[in-house]
Structure formats: C-alpha cells, structure tokens
C-alpha positions as semicolon CSV with decimal commas, in nm:
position;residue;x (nm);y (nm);z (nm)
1;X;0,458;-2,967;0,763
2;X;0,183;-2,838;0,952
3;X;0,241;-2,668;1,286
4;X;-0,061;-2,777;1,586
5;X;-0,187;-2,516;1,803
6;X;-0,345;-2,715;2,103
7;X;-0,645;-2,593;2,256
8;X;-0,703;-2,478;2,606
9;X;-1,065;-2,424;2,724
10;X;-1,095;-2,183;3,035
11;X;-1,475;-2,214;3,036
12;X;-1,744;-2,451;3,164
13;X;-1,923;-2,557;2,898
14;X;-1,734;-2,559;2,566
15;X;-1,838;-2,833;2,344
16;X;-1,552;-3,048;2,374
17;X;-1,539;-3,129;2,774
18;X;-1,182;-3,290;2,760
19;X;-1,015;-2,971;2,686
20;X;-1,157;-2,779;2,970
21;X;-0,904;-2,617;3,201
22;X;-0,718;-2,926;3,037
23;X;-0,327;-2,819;3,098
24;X;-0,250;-3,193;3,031
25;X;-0,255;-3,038;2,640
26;X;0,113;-2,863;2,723
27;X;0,260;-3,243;2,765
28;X;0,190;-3,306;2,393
29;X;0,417;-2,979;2,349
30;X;0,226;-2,817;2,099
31;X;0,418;-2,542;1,855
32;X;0,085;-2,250;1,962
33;X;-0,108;-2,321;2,260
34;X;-0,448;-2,124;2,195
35;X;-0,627;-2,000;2,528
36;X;-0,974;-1,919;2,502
37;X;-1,237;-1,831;2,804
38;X;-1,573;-1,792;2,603
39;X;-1,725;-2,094;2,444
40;X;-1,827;-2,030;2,097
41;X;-2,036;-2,384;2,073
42;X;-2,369;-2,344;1,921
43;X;-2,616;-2,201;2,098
44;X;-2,348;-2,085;2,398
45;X;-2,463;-1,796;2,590
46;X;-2,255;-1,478;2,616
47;X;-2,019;-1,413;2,869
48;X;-1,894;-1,075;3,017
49;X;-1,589;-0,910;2,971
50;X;-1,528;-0,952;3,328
51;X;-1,609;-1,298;3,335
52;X;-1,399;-1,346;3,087
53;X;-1,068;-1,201;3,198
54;X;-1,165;-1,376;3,524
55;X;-1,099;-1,709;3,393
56;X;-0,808;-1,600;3,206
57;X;-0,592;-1,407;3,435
58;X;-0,453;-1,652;3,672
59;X;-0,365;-1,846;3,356
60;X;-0,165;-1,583;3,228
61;X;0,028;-1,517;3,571
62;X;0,125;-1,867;3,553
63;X;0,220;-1,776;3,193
64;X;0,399;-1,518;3,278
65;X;0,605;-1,689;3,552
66;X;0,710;-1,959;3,424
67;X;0,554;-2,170;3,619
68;X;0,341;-2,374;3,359
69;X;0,681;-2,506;3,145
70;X;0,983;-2,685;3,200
71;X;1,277;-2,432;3,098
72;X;1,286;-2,612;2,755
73;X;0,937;-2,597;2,648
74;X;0,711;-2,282;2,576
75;X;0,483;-2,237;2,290
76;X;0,393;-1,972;2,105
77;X;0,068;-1,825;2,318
78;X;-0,261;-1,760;2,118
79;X;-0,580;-1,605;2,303
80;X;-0,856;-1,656;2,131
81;X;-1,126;-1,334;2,240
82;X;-1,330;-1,089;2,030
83;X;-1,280;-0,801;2,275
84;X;-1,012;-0,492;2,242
85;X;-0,975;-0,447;2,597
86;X;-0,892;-0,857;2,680
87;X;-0,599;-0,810;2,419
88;X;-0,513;-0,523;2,571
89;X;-0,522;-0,643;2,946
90;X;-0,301;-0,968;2,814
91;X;-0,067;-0,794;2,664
92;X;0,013;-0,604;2,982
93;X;0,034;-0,937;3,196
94;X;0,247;-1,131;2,933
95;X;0,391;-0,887;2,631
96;X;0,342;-1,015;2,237
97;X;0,083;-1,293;2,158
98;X;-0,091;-1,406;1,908
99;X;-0,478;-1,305;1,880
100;X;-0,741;-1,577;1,756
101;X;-1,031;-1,353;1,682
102;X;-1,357;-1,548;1,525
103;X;-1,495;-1,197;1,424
104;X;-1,216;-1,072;1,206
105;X;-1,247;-0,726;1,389
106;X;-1,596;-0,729;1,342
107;X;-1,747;-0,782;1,679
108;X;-1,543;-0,482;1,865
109;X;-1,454;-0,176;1,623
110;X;-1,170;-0,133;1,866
111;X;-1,009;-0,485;1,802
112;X;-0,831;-0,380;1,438
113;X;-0,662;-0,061;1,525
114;X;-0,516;-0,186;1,879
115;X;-0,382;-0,486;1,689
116;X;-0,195;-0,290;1,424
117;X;-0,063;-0,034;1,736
118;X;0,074;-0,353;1,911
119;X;0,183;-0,522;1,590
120;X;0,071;-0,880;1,714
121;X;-0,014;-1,176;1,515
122;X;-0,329;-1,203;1,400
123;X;-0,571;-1,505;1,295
124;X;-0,893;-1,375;1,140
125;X;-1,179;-1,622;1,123
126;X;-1,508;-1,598;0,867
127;X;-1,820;-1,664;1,035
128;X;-2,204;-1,494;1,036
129;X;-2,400;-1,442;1,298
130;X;-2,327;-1,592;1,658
131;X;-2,345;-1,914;1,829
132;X;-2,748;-1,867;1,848
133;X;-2,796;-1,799;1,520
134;X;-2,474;-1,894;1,282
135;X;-2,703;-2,216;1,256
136;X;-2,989;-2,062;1,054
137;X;-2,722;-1,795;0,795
138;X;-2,578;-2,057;0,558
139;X;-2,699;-1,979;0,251
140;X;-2,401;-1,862;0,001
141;X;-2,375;-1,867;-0,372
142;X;-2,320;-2,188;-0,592
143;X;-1,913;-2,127;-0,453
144;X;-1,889;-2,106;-0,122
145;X;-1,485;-2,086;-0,160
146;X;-1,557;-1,760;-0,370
147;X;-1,756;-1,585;-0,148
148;X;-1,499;-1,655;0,180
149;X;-1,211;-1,515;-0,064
150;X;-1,407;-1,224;-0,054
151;X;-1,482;-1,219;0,249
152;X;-1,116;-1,225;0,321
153;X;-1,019;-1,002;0,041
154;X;-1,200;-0,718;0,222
155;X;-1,067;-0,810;0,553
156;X;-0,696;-0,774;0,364
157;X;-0,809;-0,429;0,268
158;X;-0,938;-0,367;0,641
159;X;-0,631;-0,485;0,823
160;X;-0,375;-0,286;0,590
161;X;-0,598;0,048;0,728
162;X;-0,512;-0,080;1,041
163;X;-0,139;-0,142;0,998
164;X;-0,187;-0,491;1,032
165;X;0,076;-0,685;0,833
166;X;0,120;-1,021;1,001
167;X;-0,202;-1,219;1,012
168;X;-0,386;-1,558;0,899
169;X;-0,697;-1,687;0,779
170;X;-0,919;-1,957;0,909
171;X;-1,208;-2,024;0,728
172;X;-1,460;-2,096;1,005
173;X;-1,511;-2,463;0,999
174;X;-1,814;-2,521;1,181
175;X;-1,970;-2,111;1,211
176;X;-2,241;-2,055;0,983
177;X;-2,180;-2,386;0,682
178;X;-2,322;-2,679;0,644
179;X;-2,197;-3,027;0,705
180;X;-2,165;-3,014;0,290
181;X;-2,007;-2,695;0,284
182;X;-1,749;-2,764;0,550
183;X;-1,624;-3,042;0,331
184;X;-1,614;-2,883;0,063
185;X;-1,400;-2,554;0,173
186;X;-1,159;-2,895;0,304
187;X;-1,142;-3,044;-0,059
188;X;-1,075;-2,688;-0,218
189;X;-0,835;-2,528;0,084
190;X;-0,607;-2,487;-0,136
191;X;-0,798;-2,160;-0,372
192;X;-0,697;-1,966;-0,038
193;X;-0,353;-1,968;-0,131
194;X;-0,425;-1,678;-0,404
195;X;-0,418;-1,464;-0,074
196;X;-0,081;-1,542;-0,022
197;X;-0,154;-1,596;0,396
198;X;-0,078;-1,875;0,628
199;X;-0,422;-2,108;0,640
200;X;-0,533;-2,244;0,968
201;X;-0,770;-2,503;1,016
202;X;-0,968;-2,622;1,295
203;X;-1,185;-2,919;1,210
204;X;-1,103;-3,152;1,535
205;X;-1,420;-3,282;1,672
206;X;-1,665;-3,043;1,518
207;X;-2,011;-3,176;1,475
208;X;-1,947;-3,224;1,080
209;X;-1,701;-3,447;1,084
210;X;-1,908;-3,703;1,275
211;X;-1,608;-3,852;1,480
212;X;-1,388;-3,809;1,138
213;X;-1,166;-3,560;1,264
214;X;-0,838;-3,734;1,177
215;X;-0,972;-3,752;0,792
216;X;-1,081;-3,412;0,840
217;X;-0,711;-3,226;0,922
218;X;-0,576;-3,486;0,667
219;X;-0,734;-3,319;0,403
220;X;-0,635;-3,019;0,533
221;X;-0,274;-3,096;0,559
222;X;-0,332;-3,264;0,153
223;X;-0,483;-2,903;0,052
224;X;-0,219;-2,683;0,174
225;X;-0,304;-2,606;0,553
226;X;-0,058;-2,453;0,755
227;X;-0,150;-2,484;1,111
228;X;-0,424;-2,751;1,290
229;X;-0,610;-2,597;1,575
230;X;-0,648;-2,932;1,717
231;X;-0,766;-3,097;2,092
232;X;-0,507;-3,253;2,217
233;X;-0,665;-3,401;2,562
C-alpha cells in the first residue's frame, strides 16, 4: 500500500491555493508531511534564501515543540528546498528529516555531500530547466522512461560518492514533459523498479491531469508507486 505525504505550502503563490499555509492537511494524518516555502509552479519567480527560511522557521519551532500534534500523531517531516544551507539550518531547529530536492543535487553543489554527512533521507526528482523555462526542454528520445533511468542511473552513481545510501526517486511529473509524456511515465512506472528504490509520485492536481488526479495516483498505485505526494486540503 502506498504511503501519502501531504503537502504544506509556506508560500504565496503556489499553484494549488488550498494548500497554502494549509495546516488543516495534519487532520487527514498523513504518514510524511512535505513542507516546502518556494513555489516551483511554472513560470514562479525565485525566491531568496532568506525569504525562504523566513517562511519556514516559525513552522519548524512549532515542529519542534510539539505544538502542531496531538501526542499521538506526528509524521514523518519532509522539506522540500534545493539549497545546502536550508537543510542545514532545519536540521539544527528539528534533527533528521527527510529532504525533497527537485534538482537531484544539481541546483547547489553543496546539497549531495551535506546529505551523505547527515545521513538523511533523500527524494531526488528529474526535471530540466526551471519553472521559466522547464516548459520549452521536453524533447527526449522515442523512450522517455529510458532516458529518466538514466538520468537516475547517474544520480545512483552521484549519491554513492556522496555516501548517500537511503534515497528515492520521483520522476518529475509535471517539470519539463508533456501532457503525453506524463502519462506515459504513469502507464510504464513500473521499468523504475530495475533501480531497486522506493518510487514517489506526485501527480495531484497538476495541469496534465486536467482535474483527473484521482485516475492519475491510481495508476500510480497499479504501476508500483510507493508514496503519493498528494494535496490533502
């Protein structure tokens, strides 16, 4: 059975407005709550690091406390940031986490290696490009599926370098494919499994699936999908 990590915008403007500074997500108890405070929505603009710890500070002290849970309820905690030094500053306010990084370590050269010192859980994400241009760089071979197993298949060899032993792939629903494409890695999710890693999926109201999002994670769940990055607000 698939496990849901909820999702918790601390921004203004990501795509899906519901799940902005939407807490009401922790009542469906999800098993990862995944914190993010830079939208990644096409065409968002960038955001500083300060900025961005800004908005996800005070969460974290409330994390930290206690003070967001009743005593028998806590997820696992997922922060979902490109940047070395936001991992860094969260695990000082709250210990382990898990990282959700859309770059796979390739936005900040510093994100692998402090990873693999902290040994944290990692989720690696294929994309190209950024949300101004991921848009336009869709063009792949005849196999799309192929050329993300490579993708991932040098990440593997990237992360081991690192000491990295504990992370997952997400193929990037949504970042640089096609409404075609997207169902298509859906219908064949289950080729990833030659990489013998947990798959996670998030599919819920992207602009592909054209208010299909439920028949979007079922086919995930069908093709071997281990976790649904899902809005749950």
């Amino acid at each position: 059975m698939a496990r849901i990590m909820g999702i918790l915008n601390l921004t203004p403007d990501s795509f899906w407005e519901p799940s902005r500074y939407g807490y009401e997500v922790l009542d469906s108890c999800p098993d990862i709550l995944d914190v993010g405070a830079v939208s990644t929505r096409p065409g968002a603009d960038e955001v500083s690091l300060e900025e961005e710890w800004s908005r996800l500070e005070p969460f974290l002290k409330g994390w930290a406390s206690g003070e967001l849970f009743e005593t028998f309820y806590r997820p696992q905690l997922s922060v979902d940031t490109t940047r070395a030094e936001i991992v860094r500053r969260c695990y000082e306010c709250v210990g382990p986490f898990m990282v959700n990084d859309i770059s796979a370590g390739e936005d900040d050269p510093k994100m692998l290696p402090l990873v693999g010192e902290l040994d944290l859980p990692y989720v690696a994400m294929h994309k190209r490009g950024n949300p101004k241009t991921m848009d336009a760089l869709t063009d792949y071979s005849s196999d799309i599926v192929a050329d993300i197993i490579a993708y991932f298949r040098d990440f593997e060899r990237r992360a081991a370098e690192c000491g990295i032993i504990d992370w997952i792939l997400d193929p990037g629903l949504g970042f640089a494919k096609t409404e075609e494409q997207n169902w298509q890695i859906l219908e064949q999710l289950e080729r990833f499994k030659v990489l013998g890693r947990p798959i996670l999926i998030g599919a819920s109201n992207k602009r592909f699936t054209k208010g299909k999002t439920a028949e979007a994670n079922r086919l995930a769940v069908l093709h071997g999908a281990d976790i649904l990055r899902i809005h749950l607000k």
